[in-house]
ZADREN-293042 format. One record per atom (N, C-alpha, C): atom name; residue in one letter; y, z, x; residue number from 0. Coordinates in Angstrom, 3 decimals, always signed. Each point is the difference from the previous one (the first is absolute). Layout:
<sites>
SITE  a r       yy       zz       xx   k
SITE CA A        Y        Z        X NUM
...
</sites>
This chain:
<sites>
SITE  a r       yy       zz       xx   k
SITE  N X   -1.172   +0.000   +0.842   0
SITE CA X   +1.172   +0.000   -0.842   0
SITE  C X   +1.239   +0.000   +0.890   0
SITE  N X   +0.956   -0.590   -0.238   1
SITE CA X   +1.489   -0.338   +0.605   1
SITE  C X   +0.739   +0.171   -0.866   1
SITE  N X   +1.688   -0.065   +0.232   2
SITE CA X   +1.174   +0.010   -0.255   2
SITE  C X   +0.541   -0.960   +0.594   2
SITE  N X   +1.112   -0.203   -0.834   3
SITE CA X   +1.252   -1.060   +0.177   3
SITE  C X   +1.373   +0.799   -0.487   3
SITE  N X   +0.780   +0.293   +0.898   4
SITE CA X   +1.166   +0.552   -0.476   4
SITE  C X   +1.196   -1.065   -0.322   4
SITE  N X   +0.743   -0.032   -0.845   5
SITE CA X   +1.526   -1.238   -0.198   5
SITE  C X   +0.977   +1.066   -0.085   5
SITE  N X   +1.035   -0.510   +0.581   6
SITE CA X   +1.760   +1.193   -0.356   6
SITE  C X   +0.949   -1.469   -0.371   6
SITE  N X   +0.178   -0.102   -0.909   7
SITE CA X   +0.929   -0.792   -0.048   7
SITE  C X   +1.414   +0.597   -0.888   7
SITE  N X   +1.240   -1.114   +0.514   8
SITE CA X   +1.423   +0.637   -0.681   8
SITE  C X   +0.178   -0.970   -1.479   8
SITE  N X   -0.954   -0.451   -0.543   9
SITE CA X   +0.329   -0.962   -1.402   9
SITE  C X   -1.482   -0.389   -0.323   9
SITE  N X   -0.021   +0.336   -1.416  10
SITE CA X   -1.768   +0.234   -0.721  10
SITE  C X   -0.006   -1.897   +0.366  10
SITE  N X   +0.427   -0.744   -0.068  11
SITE CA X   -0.491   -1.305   +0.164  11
SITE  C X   -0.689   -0.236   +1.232  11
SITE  N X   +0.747   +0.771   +1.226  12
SITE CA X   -0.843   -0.709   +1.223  12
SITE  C X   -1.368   +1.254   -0.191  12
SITE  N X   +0.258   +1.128   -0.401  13
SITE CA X   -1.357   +0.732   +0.424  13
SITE  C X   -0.781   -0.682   -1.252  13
SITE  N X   +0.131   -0.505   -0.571  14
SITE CA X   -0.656   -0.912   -1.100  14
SITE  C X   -0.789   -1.285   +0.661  14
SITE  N X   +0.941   -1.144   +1.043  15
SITE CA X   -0.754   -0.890   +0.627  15
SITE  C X   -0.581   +0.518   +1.328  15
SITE  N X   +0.356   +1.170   +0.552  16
SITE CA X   -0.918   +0.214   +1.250  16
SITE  C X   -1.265   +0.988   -0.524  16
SITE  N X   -0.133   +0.429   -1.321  17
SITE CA X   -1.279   +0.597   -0.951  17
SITE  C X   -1.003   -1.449   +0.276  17
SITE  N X   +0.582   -1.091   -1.142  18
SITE CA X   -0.553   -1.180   -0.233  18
SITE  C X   -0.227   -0.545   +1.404  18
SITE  N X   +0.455   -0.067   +0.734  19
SITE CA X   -0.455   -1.021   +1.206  19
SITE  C X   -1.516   +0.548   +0.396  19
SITE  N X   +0.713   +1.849   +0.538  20
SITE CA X   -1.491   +0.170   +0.169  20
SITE  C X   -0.759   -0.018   -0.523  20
SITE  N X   +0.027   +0.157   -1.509  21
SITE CA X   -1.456   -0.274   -1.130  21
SITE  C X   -0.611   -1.494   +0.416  21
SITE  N X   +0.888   -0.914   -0.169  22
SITE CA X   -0.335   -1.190   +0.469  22
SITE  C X   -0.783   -0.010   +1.428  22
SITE  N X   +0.304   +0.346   +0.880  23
SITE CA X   -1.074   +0.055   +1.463  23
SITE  C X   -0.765   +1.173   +0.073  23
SITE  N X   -0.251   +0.576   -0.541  24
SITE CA X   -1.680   +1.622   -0.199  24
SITE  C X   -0.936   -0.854   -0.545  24
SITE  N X   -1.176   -0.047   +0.709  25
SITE CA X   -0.821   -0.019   -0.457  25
SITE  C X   -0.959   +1.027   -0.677  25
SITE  N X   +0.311   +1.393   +0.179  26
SITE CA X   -0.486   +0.549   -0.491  26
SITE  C X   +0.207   +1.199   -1.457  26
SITE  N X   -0.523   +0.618   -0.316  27
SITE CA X   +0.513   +0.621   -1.433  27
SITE  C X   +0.756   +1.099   -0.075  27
SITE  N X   +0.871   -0.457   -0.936  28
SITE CA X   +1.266   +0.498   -0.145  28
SITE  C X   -0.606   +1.431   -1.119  28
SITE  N X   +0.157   +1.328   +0.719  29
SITE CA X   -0.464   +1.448   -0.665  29
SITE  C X   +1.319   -0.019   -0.603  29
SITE  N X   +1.432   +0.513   -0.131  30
SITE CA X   +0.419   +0.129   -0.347  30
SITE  C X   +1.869   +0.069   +0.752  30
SITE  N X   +0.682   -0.312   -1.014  31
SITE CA X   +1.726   -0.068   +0.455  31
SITE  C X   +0.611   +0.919   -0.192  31
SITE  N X   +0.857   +0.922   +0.458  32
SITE CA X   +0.681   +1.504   +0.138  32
SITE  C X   +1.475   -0.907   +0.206  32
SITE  N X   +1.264   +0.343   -1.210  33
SITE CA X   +1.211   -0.936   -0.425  33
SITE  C X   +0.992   +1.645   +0.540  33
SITE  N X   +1.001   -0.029   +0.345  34
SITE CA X   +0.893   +1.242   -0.234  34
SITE  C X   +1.583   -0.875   +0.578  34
SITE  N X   +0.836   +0.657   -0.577  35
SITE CA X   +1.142   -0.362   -0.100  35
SITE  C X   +1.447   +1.098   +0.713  35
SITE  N X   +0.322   -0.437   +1.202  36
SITE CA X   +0.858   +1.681   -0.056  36
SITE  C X   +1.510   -0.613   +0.072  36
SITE  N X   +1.234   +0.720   -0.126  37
SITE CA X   +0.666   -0.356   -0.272  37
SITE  C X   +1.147   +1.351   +1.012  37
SITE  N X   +0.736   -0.292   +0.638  38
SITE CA X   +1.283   +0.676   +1.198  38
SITE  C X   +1.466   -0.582   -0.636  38
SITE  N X   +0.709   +0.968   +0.255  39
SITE CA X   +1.176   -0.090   +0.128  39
SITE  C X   +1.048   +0.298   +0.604  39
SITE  N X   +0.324   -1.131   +0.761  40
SITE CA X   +1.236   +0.430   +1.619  40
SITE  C X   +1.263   -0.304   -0.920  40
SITE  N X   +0.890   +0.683   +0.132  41
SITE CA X   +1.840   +0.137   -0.530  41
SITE  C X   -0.558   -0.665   -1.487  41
SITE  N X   +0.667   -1.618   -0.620  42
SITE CA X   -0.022   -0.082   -1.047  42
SITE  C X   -1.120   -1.434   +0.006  42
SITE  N X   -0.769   +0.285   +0.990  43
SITE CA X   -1.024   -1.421   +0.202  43
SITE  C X   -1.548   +0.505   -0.275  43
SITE  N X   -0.830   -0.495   -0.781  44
SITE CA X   -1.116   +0.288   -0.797  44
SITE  C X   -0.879   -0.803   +1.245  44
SITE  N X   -1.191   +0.406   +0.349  45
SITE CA X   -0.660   -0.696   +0.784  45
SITE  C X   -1.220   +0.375   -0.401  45
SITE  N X   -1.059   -0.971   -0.075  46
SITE CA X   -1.388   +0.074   -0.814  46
SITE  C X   -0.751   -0.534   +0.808  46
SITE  N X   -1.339   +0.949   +0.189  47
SITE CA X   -0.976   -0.414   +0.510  47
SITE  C X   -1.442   -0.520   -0.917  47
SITE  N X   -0.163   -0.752   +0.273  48
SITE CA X   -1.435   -0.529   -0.601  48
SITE  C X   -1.642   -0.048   +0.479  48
SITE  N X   -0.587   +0.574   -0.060  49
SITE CA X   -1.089   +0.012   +0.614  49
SITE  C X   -1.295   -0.190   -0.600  49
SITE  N X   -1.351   -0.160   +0.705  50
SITE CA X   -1.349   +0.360   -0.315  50
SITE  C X   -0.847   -0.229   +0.937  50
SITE  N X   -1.139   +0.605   -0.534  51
SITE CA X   -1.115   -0.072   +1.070  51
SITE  C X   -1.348   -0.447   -0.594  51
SITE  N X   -0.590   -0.910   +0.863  52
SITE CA X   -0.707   -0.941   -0.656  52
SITE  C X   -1.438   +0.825   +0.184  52
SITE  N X   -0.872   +0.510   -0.649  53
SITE CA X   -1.424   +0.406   +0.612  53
SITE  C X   -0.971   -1.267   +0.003  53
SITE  N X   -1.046   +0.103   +0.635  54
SITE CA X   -0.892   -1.643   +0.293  54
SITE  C X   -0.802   +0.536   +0.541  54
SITE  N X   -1.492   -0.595   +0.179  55
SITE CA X   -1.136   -0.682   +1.042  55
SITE  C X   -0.099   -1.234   +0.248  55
SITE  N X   -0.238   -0.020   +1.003  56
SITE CA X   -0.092   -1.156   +1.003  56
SITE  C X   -1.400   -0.672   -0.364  56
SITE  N X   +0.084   -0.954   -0.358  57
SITE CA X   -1.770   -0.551   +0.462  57
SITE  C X   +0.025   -0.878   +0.599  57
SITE  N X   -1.746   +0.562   +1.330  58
SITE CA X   -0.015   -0.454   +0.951  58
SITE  C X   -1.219   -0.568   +0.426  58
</sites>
């Protein structure tokens, strides 16, 4: 069993770098862990996007 971690700053790219890697694993996808956090410096909102992919490899 493995992991895949993504941090991205906008749900679209952690959206196509999710999909890319689904697209190149060959192996099975256990399950996706989504969380959302959200900072605030002076009056600027800054959002993080993340997840972590669980998988096996087959070999």
């Amino acid at each position: 069993m493995k992991v895949k971690l993504f941090d991205e700053s906008h749900e679209k790219d952690l959206e196509n770098a999710i999909n890319t890697f689904l697209e190149s694993t060959k192996g099975d996808i256990i399950d996706i862990k989504y969380q959302v956090s959200i900072g605030v410096f002076g009056e600027e909102q800054i959002y993080c996007f993340s997840a972590m992919v669980i998988y096996c490899t087959k070999e």
